[in-house]
Every structure is written in structure tokens, then in C-alpha cells.
C-alpha positions as CSV (number, residue, x, y, z in Angstrom):
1,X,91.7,269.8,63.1
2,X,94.0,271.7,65.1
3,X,98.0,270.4,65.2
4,X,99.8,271.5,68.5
5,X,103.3,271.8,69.1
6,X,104.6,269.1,66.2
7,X,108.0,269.0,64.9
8,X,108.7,269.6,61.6
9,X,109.3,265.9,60.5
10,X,106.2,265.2,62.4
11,X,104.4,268.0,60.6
12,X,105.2,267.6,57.3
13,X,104.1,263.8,57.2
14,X,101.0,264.5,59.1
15,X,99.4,267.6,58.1
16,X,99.5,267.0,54.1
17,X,97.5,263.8,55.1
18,X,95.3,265.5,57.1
19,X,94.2,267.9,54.8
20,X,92.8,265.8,52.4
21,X,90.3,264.5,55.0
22,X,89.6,268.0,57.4
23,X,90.4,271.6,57.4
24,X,93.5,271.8,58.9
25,X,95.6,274.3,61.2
26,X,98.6,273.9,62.9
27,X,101.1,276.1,65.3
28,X,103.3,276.4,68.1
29,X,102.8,275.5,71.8
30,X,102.6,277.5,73.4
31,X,102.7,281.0,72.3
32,X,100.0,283.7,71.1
33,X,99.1,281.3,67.6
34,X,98.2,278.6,69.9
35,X,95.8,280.8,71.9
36,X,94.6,282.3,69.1
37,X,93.8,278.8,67.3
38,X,92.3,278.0,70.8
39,X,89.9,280.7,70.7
40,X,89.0,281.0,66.6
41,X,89.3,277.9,65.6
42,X,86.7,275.2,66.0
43,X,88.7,271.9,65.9
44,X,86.6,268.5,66.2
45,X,90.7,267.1,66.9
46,X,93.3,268.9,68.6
47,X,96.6,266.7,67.9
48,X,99.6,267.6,70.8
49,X,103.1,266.8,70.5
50,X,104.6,266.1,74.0
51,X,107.5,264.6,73.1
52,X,109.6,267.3,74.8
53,X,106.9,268.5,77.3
54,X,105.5,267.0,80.5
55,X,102.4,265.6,79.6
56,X,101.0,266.0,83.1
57,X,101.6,269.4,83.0
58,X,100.6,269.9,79.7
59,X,97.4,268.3,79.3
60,X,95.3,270.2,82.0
61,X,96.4,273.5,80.1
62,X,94.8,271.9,76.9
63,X,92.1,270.8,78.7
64,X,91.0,273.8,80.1
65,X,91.7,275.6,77.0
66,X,89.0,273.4,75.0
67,X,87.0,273.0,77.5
68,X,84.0,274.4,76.1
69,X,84.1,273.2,72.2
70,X,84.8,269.3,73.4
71,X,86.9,268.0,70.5
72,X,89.2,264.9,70.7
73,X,92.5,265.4,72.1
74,X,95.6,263.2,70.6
75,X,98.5,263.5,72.7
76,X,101.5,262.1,70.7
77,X,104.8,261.4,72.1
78,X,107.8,260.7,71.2
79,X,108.4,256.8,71.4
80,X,105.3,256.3,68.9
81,X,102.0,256.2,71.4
82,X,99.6,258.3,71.0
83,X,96.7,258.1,73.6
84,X,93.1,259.8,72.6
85,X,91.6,261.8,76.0
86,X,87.9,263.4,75.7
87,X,88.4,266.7,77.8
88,X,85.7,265.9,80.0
89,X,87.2,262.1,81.1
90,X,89.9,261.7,83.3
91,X,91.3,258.5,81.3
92,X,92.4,258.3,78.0
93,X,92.7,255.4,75.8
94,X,96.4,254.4,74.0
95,X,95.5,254.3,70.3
96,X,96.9,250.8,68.8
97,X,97.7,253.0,65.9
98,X,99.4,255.9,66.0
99,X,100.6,255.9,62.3
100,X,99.6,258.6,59.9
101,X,97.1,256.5,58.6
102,X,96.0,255.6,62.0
103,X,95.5,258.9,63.4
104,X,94.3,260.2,59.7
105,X,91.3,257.4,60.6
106,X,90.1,259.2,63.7
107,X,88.9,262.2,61.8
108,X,87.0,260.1,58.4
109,X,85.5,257.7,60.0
110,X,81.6,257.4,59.4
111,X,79.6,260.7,60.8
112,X,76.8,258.2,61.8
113,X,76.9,256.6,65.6
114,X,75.1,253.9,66.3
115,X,72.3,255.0,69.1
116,X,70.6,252.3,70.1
117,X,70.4,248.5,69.0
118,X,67.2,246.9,68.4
């Protein structure tokens, strides 16, 4: 799990609860530990703050930049919603719950998908 961008107040209730659930990094946007992270890290979630940032702007620059590994993006802002985009969808989906326990949900929920009903 990569965490992009986040406040401290954000960060310090989120990553501790992260951690006990996924490997966990988290830095600046943007600046050379982001691209770094980008490049050597393999996140299966990439959590954005863009409470201060133009989301529109922001999110292709994410996008492109995890292009290839496909993880989950969480874009949070800062009146509570958090929306979920898969990089290779044009259309997110608002989470209902963009708690700490919500968003800590997205990364341990069961590793089995269901592939086809009978």
C-alpha cells in the first residue's frame, strides 16, 4: 500500500491501521519519494490526498504513473469522500465509507473472487 500526499493528522490515523493489514509506504506528492515509490514499490493500493490539489489535474499524473502495475487508486478529499478509480476506467465509484476502518476494508478483504456462478 502506497499513501500519497496525506497530512499528518490524516497519516498518523491511517497508516498505523494500515499496517497491521499490508506493507505499507507513504510520502510526499509530488517530489522525488513519490517517483521513487512509483517506480520501486509494488502497491496493490495507492491512497491520494487531494484535499489541496485539483483532482482533475492530479489524477491523470497518477494514472499514468501506475499505469503498468494496475493497483486501486483511493483519491481522498478533504470533506470526507473518498472515490476508488481502477487506472484503466474512466469512472470511479464514491466509497460509502471512507473511514479508517472503511478504507482499511479495501485492502483485507477475502483474496478469493467469485469467477463464475453455477
Amino acid at each position: 500500500m502506497l499513501l500519497v500526499g496525506l497530512p499528518p493528522l490524516t497519516l498518523n490515523a491511517l497508516e498505523p491501521a494500515f499496517r497491521k493489514v499490508a506493507d505499507v509506504r507513504s510520502v510526499p506528492f509530488p517530489g522525488a519519494s513519490f517517483d521513487r515509490a512509483a517506480e520501486e514499490f509494488d502497491a496493490d493500493l495507492v491512497v491520494v490526498d487531494v484535499t489541496y490539489l485539483d483532482a482533475a489535474r492530479v489524477r491523470p499524473l497518477i494514472d499514468r504513473r501506475f499505469f503498468r502495475t494496475r493497483p486501486a487508486i483511493v483519491y481522498l478529499s478533504g470533506g470526507g469522500e473518498a472515490w476508488l478509480y481502477d487506472v484503466h476506467t474512466p469512472h470511479g465509484r464514491r466509497l460509502a465509507d471512507a473511514s479508517v476502518s472503511g478504507l482499511v476494508a479495501l485492502t483485507s478483504g477475502s483474496p478469493l473472487r467469485l469467477v463464475a456462478e453455477q
